[in-house]
C-alpha positions in Angstrom: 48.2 -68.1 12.8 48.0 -65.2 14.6 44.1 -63.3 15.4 43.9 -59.3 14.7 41.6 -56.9 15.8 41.6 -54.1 13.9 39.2 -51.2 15.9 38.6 -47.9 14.8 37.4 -45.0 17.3 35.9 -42.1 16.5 36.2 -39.8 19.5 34.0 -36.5 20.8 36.3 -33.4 20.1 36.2 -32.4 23.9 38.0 -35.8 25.0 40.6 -36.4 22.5 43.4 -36.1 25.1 41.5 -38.3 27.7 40.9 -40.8 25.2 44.7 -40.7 24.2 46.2 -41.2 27.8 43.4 -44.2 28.5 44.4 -46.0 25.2 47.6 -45.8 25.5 47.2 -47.0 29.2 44.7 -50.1 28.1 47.8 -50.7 25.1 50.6 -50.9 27.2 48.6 -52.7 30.2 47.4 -55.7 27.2 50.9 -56.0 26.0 52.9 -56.3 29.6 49.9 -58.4 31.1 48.6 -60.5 29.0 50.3 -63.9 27.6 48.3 -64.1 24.3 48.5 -60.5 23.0 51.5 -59.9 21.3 51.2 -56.6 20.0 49.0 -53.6 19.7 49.1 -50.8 18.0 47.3 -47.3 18.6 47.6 -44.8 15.3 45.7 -41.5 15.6 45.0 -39.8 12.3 46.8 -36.6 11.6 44.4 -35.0 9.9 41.3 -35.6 12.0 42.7 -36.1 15.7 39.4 -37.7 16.5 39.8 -40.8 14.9 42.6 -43.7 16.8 43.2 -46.5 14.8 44.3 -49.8 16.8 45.7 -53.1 15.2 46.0 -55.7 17.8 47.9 -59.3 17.5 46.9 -61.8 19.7 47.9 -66.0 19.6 43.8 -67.1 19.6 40.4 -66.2 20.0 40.7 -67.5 23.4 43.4 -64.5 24.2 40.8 -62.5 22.8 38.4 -63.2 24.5 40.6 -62.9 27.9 41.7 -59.6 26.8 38.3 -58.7 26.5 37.6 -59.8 30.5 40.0 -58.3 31.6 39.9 -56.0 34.2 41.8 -53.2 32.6 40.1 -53.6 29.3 36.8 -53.6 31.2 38.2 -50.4 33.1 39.2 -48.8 29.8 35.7 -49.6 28.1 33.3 -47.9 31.4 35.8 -45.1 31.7 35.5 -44.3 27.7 32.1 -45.2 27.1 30.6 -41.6 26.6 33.5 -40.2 25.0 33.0 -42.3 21.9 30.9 -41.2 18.8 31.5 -44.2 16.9 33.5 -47.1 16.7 33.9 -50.5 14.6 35.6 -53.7 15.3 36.7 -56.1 12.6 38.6 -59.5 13.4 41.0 -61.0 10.9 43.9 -63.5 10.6 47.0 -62.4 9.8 48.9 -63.8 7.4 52.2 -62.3 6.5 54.4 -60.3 8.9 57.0 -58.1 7.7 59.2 -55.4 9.9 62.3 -53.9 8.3 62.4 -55.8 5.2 62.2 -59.4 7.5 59.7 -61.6 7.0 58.0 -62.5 10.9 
């Protein structure tokens, strides 16, 4: 069964953008890079652009925690440290995939 993250971020209005470009950099980075994660997923809310909404797949909690040591996720977290009003964290297991009507 596959672990999720699911991490919310609420961001200070004057780094929005910054924030954007390094999330999408740590995303993209996680996915090519690392064995165990096998998908993640940045969402930004279209009505508050502060708030970024990730949902992250990854085969255990011992890719977790690798993604977690890793130097680009270590990178990402110093870089965005002080740009970030408020964030929460909340591990799950999925249980029931489903992209375009197909059952993963």
């Amino acid at each position: 069964m596959l672990e999720a993250l699911i991490v919310q971020f609420n961001i200070k209005p004057d780094f929005i953008e910054r924030f954007a470009s390094a999330i999408r950099h740590n995303a993209v980075t996680s996915v090519n890079e690392e064995q165990g994660c096998k998908f993640f997923d940045v969402c930004r809310d279209p009505e508050d652009p502060t708030v970024f909404f990730l949902y992250e797949l990854y085969e255990n909690q011992e890719a977790i925690q690798a993604h977690m040591r890793s130097g680009h996720f270590l990178e990402f977290s110093e870089l965005t440290k002080d740009w970030v009003s408020h964030k929460t964290v909340r591990s799950m297991q999925r249980s029931v995939g489903c992209m375009l009507g197909q059952q993963l």
